[in-house]
C-alpha positions as CSV (number, residue, x, y, z in Angstrom):
1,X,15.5,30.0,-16.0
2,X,14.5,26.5,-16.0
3,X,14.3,23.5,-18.5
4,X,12.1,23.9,-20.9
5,X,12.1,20.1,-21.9
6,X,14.0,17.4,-19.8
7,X,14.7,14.2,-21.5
8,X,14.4,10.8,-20.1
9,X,15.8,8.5,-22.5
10,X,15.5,4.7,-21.4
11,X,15.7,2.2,-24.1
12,X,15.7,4.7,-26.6
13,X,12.1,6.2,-25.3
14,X,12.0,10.0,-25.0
15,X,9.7,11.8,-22.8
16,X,9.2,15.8,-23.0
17,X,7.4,18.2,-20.5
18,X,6.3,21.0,-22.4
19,X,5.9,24.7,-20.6
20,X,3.6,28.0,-21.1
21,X,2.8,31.0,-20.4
22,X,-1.0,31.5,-18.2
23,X,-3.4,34.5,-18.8
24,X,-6.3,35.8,-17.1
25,X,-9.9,36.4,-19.7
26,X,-8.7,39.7,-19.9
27,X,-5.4,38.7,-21.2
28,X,-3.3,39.4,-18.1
29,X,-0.5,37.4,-17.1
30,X,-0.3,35.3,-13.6
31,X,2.1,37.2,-11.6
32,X,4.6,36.4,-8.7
33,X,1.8,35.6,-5.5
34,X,-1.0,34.1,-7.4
35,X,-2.2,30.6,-6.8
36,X,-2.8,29.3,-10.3
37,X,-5.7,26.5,-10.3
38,X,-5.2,23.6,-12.8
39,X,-8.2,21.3,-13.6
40,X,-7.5,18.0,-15.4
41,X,-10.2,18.1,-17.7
42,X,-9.3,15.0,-20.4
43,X,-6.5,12.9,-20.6
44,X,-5.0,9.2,-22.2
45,X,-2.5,7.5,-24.7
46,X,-2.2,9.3,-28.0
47,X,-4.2,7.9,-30.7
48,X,-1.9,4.9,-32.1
49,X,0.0,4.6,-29.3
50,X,-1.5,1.9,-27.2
51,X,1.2,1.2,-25.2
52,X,3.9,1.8,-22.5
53,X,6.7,0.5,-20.5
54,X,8.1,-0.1,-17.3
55,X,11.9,-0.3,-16.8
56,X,14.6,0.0,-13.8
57,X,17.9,1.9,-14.6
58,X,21.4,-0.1,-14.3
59,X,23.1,1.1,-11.2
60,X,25.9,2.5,-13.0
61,X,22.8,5.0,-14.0
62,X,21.3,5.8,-11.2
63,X,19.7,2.8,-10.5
64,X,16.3,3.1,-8.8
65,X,14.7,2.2,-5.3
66,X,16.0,-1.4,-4.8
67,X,18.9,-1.1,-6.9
68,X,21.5,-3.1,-4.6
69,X,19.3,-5.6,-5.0
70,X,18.1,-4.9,-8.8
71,X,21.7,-3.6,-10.1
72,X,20.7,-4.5,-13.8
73,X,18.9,-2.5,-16.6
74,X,15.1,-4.0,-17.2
75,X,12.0,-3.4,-19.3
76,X,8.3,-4.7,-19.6
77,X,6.4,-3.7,-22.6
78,X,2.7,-3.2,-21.5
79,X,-0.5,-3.1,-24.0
80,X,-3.8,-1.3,-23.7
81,X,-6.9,-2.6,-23.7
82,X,-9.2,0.3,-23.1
83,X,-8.9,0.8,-19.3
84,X,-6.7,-2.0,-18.7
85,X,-2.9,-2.9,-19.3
86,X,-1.4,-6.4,-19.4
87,X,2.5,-7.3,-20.6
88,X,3.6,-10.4,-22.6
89,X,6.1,-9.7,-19.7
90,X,4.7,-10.0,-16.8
91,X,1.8,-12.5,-17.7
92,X,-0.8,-13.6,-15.7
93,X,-1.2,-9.9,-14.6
94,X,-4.3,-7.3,-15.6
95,X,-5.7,-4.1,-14.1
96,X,-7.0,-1.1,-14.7
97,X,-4.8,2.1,-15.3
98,X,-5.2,5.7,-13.5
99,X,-3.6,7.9,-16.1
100,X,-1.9,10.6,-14.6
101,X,0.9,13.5,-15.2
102,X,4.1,12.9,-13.7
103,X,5.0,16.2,-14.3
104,X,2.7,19.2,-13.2
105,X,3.9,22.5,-12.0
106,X,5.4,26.5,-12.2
107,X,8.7,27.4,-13.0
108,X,11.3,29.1,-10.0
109,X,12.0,32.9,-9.8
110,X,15.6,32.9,-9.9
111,X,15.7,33.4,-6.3
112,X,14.3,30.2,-5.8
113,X,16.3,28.4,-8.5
114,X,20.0,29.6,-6.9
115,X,17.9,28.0,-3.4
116,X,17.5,24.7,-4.8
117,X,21.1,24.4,-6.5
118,X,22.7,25.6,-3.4
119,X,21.1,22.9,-1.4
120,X,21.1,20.4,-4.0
121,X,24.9,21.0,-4.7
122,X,25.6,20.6,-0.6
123,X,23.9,16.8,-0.7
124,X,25.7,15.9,-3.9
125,X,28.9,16.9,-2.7
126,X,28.8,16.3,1.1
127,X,25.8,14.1,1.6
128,X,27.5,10.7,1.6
129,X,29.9,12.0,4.6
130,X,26.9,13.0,6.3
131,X,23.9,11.3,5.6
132,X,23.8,7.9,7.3
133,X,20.8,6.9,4.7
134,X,23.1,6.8,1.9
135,X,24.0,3.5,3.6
136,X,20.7,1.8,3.4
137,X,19.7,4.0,0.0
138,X,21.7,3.6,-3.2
139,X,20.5,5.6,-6.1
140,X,22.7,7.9,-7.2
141,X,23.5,10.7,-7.9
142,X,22.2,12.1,-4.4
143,X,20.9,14.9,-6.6
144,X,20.9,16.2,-10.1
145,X,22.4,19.2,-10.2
146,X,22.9,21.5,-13.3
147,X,24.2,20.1,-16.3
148,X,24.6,21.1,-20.4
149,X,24.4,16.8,-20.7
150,X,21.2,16.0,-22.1
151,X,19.7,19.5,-21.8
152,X,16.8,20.8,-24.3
153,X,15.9,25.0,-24.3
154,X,13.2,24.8,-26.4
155,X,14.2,27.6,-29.4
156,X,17.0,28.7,-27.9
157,X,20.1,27.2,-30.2
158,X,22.5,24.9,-28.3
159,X,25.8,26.1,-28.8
160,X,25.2,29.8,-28.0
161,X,26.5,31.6,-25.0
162,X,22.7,32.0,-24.0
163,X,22.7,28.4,-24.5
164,X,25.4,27.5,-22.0
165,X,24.1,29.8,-19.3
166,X,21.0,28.5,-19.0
167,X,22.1,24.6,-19.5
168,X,24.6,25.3,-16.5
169,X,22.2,27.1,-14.2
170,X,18.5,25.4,-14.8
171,X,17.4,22.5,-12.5
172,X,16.8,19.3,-13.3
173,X,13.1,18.2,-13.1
174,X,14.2,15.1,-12.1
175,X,12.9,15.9,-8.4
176,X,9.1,17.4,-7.2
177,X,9.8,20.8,-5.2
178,X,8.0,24.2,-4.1
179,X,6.8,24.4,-8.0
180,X,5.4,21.3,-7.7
181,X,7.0,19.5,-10.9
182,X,7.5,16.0,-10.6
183,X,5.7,15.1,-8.3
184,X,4.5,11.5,-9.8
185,X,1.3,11.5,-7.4
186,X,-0.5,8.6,-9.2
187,X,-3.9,10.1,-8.1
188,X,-4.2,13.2,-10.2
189,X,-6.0,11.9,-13.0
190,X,-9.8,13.2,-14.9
191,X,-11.2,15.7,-12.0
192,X,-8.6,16.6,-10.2
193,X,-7.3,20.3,-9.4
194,X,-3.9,21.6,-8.5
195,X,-2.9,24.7,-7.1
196,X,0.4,26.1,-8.1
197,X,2.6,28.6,-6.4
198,X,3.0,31.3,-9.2
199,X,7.1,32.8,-9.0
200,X,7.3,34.8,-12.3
201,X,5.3,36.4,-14.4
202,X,3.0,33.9,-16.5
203,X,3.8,31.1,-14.7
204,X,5.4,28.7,-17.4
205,X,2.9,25.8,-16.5
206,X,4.8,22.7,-17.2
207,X,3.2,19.4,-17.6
208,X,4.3,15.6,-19.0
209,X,5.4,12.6,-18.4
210,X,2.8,10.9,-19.0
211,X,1.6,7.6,-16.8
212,X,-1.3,5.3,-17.8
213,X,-0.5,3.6,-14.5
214,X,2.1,3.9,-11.3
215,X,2.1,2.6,-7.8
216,X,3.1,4.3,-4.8
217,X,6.3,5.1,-4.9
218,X,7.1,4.5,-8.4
219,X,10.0,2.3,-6.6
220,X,11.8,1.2,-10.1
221,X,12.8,4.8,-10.6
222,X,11.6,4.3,-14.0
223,X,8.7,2.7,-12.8
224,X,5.1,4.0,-14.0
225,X,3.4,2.9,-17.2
226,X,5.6,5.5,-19.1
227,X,3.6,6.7,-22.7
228,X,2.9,9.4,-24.9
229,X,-0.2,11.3,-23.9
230,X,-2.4,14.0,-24.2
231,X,-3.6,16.4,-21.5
232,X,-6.6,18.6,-21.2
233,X,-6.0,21.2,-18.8
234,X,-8.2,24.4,-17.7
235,X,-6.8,27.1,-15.7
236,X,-7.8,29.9,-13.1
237,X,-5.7,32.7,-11.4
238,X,-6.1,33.1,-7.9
239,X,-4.9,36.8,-7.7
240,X,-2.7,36.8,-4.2
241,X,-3.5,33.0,-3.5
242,X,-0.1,32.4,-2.2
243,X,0.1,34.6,0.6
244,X,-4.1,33.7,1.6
245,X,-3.5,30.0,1.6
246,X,0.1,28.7,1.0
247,X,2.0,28.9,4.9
248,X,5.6,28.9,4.2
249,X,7.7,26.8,6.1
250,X,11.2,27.9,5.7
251,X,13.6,30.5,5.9
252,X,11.8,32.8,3.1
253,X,8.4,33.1,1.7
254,X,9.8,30.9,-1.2
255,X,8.9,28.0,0.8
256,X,6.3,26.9,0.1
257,X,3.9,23.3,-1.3
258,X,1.2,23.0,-4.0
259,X,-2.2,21.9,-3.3
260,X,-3.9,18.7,-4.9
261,X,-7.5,17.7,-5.1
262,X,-7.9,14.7,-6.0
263,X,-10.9,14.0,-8.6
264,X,-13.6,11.1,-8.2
265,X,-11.9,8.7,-10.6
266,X,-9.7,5.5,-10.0
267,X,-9.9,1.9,-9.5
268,X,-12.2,0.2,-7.4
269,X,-10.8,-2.9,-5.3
270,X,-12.4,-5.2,-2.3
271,X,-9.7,-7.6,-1.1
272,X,-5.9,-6.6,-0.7
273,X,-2.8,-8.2,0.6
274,X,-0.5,-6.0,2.8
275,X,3.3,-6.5,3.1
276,X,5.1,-4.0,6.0
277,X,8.4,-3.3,7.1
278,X,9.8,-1.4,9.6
279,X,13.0,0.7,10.2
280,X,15.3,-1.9,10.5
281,X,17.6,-2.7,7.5
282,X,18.7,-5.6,5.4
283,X,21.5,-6.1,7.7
284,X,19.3,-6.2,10.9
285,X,20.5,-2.7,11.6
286,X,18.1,-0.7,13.8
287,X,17.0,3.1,12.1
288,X,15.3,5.5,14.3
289,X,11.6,6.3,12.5
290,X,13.2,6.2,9.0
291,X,10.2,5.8,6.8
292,X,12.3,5.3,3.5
293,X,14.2,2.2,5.4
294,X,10.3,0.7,6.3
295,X,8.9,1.2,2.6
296,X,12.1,-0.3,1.2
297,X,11.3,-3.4,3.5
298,X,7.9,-3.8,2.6
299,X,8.2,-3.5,-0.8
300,X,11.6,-6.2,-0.3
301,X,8.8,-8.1,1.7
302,X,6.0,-8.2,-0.9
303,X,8.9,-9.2,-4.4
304,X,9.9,-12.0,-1.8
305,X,6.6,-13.2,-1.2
306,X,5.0,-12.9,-5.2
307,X,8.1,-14.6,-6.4
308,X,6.7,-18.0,-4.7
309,X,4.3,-17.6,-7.4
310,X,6.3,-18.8,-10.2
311,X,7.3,-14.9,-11.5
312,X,11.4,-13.7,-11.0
313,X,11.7,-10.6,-8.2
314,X,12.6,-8.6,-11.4
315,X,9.0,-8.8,-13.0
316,X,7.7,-8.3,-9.3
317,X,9.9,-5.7,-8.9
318,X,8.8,-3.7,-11.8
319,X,4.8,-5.2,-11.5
320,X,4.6,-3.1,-7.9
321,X,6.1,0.1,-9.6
322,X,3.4,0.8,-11.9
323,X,0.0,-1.6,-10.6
324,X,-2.1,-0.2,-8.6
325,X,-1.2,-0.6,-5.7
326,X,-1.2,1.5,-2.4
327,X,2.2,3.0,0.1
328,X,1.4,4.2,3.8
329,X,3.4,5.5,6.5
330,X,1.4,3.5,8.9
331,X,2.9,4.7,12.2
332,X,6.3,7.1,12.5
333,X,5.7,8.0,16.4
334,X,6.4,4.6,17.6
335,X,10.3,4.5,18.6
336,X,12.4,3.5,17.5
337,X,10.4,1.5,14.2
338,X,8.4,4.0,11.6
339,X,6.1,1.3,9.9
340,X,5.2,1.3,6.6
341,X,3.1,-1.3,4.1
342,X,2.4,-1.8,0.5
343,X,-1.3,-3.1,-0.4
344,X,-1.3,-4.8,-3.5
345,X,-4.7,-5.7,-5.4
346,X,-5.2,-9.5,-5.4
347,X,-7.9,-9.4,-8.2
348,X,-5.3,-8.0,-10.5
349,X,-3.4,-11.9,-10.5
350,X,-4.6,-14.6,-12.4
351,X,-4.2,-17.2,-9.4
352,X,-4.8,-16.6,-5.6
353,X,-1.4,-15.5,-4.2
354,X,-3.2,-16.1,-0.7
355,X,-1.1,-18.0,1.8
356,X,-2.8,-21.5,2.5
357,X,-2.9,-24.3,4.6
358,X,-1.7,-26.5,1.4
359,X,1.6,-24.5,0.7
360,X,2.4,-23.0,-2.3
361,X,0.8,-24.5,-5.5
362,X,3.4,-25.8,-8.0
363,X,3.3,-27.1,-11.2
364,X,3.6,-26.2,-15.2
365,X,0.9,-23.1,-14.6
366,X,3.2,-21.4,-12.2
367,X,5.9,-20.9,-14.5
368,X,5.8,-17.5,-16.0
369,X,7.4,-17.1,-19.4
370,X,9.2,-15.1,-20.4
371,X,10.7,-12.9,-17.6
372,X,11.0,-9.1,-18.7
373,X,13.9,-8.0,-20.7
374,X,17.2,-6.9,-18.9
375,X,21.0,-5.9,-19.5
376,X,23.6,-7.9,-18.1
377,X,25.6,-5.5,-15.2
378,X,28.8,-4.9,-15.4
379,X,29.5,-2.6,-12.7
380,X,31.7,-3.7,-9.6
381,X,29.4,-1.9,-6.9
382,X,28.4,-4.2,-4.4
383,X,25.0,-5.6,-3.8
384,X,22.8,-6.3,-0.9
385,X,21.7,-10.0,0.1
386,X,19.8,-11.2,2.3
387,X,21.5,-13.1,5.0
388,X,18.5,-15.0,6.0
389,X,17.9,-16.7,2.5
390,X,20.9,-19.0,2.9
391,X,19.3,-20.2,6.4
């Protein structure tokens, strides 16, 4: 029993993943074992639709990546021009978009589904005891467990005990798992091929959430290109393709990954600037090979730098969520410092954002208006600064 549709509602947006049965030529269903292969054949922004957004959730809300920095709600508004996307937000900013899915995957067997829940529930409840990341890391919840709130079941009417069953048991398809689902791997666009674990009978292929453009990480939480799409898929059953070419790596044959192929299309770039950071926090706390500590740094290293530019952290914040732009775990054997960077484009600016011998450039062109649009916060949790900039 899973969700049929999940809602995301930002701003008033919705976004739906839509789920269906798979069959064979002959009309036979793809059972429990099978591998099911998933070409992307055709995909874009619905006629009419020629447009998309970027937004960050208010901490209160979740928040996203960077949100003891970033506690408030935001929102760019991006337009399409063919391949490309600019926002009256973010200006002075251009580049071509690798639509993508979000959202691809199978649904559990209800074996699996009472696996994730059980250790889902154990973060929620006990992870901030126990997890020393949930010092450094402050979206929240630390999982989203079950919940009627917000829950759609397709044809089945809300209300009913059926209803209420399924709204208190299904998962979320806020995370990616051993279904895949969302995965948000920016790279799966025209060409591409994915091979689903298959744990009932038909599969329920679920798809959505549709990106004309995200960067590694999709650090604002809310943070691609989000827009209304279409998605040409074709499909092949790999009759006992789990057990041939899936290892599990767990306690049960459950566990077990999809595999992606990545097709021939996506932007070409020449010149890049690259911001790293290492496991050591905003505090000058030392983590031992903690890659999520090192990518939050780099990314806190690249807003820092891109706002000398004349553009707020927010609109940089949100920019590096959904440009083109490239995350590595550049070393994690090294102890105690995993090291991680974040390549952004330079030909996607309007200026050189190069460092010089003449300093920054100032002056009337520098100053990017307007910023993107945000809610005021009016939360008490506390945020992070950094102790440096008062130096």
């Amino acid at each position: 029993m899973t969700d049929i549709y999940e809602p995301f509602d930002v701003f008033g947006i919705l976004s739906l993943v839509l789920a269906a049965g798979v069959e064979d030529k002959d009309g036979l269903p793809a059972m429990p074992g099978d591998l099911l292969a998933v070409e992307i054949c055709n995909l874009g922004p619905l006629p009419g639709d020629k447009w998309g957004y970027t937004a960050t959730f208010d901490r209160e809300n979740g928040g996203g990546f960077l949100t003891d920095h970033f506690p408030c709600a935001t929102k760019a508004i991006w337009y399409f021009e063919r391949i490309y996307a600019y926002s009256p937000h973010i200006p002075g900013v251009r580049f071509l978009g690798l639509t993508h899915p979000g959202i691809i995957g199978t649904a559990p067997s209800m074996e699996l589904l009472n696996i994730w829940n059980e250790r889902e529930r154990e973060v929620e409840e006990n992870g901030h005891k126990s997890l020393k990341l949930c010092e450094v890391l402050h979206t929240r919840p630390l999982a989203n467990l079950p919940s009627s709130k917000g829950c759609h079941l397709g044809k089945i009417k809300k209300g009913t005990a059926e209803w209420e069953k399924m709204a208190e048991e299904a998962a979320r398809t806020i995370p990616g798992r051993e279904n895949g689902g969302n995965c948000d791997i920016k790279n799966l666009s025209r060409g591409s091929k994915i091979y689903l674990p298959v744990f009932v009978e038909g599969a329920n292929l679920s798809t959505g959430d549709m990106h004309f453009s995200q960067g590694d990480g999709e650090v604002s939480f809310c943070g691609a290109i989000e827009m209304s799409g279409f998605l040409e898929l074709k499909c092949e059953i790999i009759r006992g393709g789990m057990k041939e070419y899936l290892t599990p790596m767990g306690p049960t044959l459950l566990h077990v990954n999809p595999i992606f192929e990545i097709g021939p299309v996506e932007p070409r770039f020449s010149k890049w600037l690259v911001f790293e950071g290492i496991s050591v926090d905003e505090s000058g706390r030392q983590h031992f090979l903690d890659a999520s500590v090192a990518y939050k740094r780099a990314v806190l290293n690249a807003i820092d730098y891109l706002s000398k530019f004349g553009y707020s952290k927010e609109q940089i914040y949100l920019m590096l969520s959904c440009c083109p732009c490239e995350g590595r775990i550049s070393g994690i054997v090294d102890s105690p410092n995993a090291v991680a960077t974040i390549a952004i484009p330079t030909a996607i600016f309007d200026q050189d954002i190069r460092p010089k011998a003449g300093k920054v450039p100032v002056g009337p062109r520098l100053v990017r208006k307007p910023d993107v649009l945000r809610c005021r916060y009016d939360g008490n949790l506390p945020t992070t600064k950094n102790p440096a900039a008062s130096m």
